[in-house]
Structures are given as structure tokens and as C-alpha cells.
C-alpha positions as CSV (number, residue, x, y, z in Angstrom):
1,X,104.6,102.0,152.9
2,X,102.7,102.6,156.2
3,X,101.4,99.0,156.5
4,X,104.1,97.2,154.3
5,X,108.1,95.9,155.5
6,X,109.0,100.0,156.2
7,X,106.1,100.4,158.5
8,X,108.6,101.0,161.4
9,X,110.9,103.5,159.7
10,X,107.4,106.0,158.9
11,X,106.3,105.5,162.3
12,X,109.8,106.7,163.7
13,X,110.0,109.5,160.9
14,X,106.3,110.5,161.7
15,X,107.0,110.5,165.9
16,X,110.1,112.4,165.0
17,X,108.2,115.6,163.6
18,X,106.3,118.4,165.9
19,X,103.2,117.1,167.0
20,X,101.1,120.1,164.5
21,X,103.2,119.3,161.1
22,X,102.4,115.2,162.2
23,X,98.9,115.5,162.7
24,X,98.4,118.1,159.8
25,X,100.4,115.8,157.3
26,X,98.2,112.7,158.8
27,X,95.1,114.5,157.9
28,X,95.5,115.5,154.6
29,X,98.4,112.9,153.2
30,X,96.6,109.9,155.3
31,X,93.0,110.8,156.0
32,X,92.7,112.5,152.8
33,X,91.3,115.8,154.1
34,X,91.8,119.1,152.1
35,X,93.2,122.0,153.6
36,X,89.8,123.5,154.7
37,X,88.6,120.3,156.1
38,X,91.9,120.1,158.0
39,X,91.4,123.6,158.7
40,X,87.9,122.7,160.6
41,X,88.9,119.5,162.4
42,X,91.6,121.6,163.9
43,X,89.1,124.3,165.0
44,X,86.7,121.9,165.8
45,X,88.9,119.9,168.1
46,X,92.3,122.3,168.8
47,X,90.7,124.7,171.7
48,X,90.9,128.4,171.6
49,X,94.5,128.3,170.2
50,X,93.3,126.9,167.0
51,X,90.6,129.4,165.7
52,X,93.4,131.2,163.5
53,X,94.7,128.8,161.2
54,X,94.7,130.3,157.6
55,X,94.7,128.1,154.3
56,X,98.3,129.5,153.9
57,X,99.6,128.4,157.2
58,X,98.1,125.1,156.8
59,X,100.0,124.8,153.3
60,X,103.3,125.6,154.7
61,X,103.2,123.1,157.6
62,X,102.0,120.4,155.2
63,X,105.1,121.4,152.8
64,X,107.2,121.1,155.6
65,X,105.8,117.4,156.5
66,X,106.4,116.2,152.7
67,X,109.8,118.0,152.6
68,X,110.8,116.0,155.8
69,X,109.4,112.9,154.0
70,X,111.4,113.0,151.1
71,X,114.9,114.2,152.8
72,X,114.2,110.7,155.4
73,X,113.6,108.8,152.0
74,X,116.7,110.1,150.5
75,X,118.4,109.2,153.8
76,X,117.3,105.9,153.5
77,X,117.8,105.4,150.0
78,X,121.7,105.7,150.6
């Protein structure tokens, strides 16, 4: 879907989400990462800011990414 004929549509619906919920659903839906690696490239590379992400948090931002992914495929599906 990312590389294929719908490659612009993801790109739009992944620009169209707040920048933490994109680059969390990148990392573990693209990249692969689980939610303690995630976890540690955001503390690793997020400044001061970032040293209190929690497992949970993490979750719910990710569940919010894949919630927004299937209500833009339903959208498009109609």
C-alpha cells in the first residue's frame, strides 16, 4: 500500500496526523519496532521532553494511529 497505486493517499493520511501519533505508528507499524524499542528511540532522540513515555502511553497513541487508518480506509472504500 505505501509503495503501490495508493502511495499518495497514505502519505496525505500519514502528513494529516500529529507529528508524535505519525512517527510512533511509523516506528512500530513500518519500522517494525515494539513498544519498548519505540520507547527508547524516542528517549534516545526526543530531548528532555521524552524521558516519560510509559508502555501504556505508547499503546494508546499507536491505537489511535491504526484507528485513524482504518476510519481513512473506510472513507475511501465508499
Amino acid at each position: 500500500m505505501i509503495a503501490g497505486p495508493n502511495r499518495d493517499r497514505v502519505r496525505n493520511w500519514l502528513e494529516s496526523l500529529p507529528i508524535i501519533v505519525r512517527t510512533i505508528f511509523v516506528l512500530r507499524a513500518v519500522a517494525g519496532l515494539t513498544t519498548q524499542e519505540t520507547i527508547d528511540q524516542l528517549k534516545a532522540h526526543g530531548g528532555p521532553a521524552a524521558s516519560a513515555w510509559t508502555p501504556d502511553a505508547l499503546r494508546e497513541l499507536f491505537r489511535q494511529g491504526l484507528c485513524s487508518l482504518a476510519s481513512h480506509v473506510l472513507q475511501e472504500a465508499r
